[in-house]
C-alpha positions in Angstrom: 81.3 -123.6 94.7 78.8 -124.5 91.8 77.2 -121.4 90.2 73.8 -121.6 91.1 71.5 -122.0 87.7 70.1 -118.8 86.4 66.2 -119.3 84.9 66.0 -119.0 81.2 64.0 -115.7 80.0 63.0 -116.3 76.6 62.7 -113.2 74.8 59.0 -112.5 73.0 59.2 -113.0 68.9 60.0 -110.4 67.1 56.3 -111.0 65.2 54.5 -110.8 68.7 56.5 -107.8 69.2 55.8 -106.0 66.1 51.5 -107.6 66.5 51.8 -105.8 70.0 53.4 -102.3 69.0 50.9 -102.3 66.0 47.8 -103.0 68.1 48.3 -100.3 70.5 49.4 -97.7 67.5 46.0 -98.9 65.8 44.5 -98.0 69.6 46.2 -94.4 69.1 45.0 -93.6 65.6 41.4 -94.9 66.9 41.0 -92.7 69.5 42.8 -89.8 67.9 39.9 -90.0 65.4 38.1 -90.3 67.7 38.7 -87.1 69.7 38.9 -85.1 66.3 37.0 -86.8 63.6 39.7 -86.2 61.4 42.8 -88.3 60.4 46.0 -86.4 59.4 47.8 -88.0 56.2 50.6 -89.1 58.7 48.1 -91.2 60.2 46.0 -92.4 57.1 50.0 -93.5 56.1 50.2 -95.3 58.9 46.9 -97.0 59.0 47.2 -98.3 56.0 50.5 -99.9 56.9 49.1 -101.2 59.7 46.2 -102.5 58.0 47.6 -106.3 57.5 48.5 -106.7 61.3 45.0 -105.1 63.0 42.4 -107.9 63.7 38.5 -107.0 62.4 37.2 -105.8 65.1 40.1 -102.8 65.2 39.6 -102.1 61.1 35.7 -101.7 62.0 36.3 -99.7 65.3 38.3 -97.4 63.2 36.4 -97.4 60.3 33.6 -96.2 62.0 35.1 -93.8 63.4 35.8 -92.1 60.1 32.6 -93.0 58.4 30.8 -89.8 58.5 33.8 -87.5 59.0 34.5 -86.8 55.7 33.9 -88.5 52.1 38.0 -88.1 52.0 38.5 -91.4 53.8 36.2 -93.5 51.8 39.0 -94.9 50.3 40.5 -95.3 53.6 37.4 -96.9 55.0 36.8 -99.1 52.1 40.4 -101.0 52.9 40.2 -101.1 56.5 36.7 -103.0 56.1 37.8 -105.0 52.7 41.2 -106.2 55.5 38.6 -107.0 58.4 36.5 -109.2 56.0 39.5 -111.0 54.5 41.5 -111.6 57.8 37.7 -113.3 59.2 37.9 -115.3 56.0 40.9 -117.3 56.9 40.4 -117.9 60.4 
């Protein structure tokens, strides 16, 4: 008897992986802020990590989200918003 062919699963990229997994963290932090207004320095760590994989509209969300909750995150909020206008540069 012939082995019947199996359908070949290809396996998502490693990049799309990582895009997706960053995304939904970024949709965490957001709504953590959110919730709290504040941003632990765990999460301002990771936010800034995440900064070069978030598209604009996520740097703004979040950035918004923080403007007004404390002058600690102008920093913060001055990179997430200096990202979203260089990502919309190069598209």
């Amino acid at each position: 008897k012939t082995a019947t062919p199996t359908t070949q699963h290809k396996e998502p990229s490693t990049s799309t992986i990582n895009l997706r997994r960053y995304e939904a963290l970024a949709d965490v932090i957001s709504r953590n802020i959110t919730f709290t207004g504040l941003i632990t320095a765990r999460w301002e760590t990771e936010l800034e990590a995440l900064a070069g994989y978030m598209s604009p509209d996520k740097y703004r969300t979040i950035a918004d989200h923080l403007d007004g909750a404390s002058q600690k995150y102008t920093n913060l909020i001055d990179l997430l918003e200096t990202r979203a206008e260089d990502k919309e540069a190069r598209v």
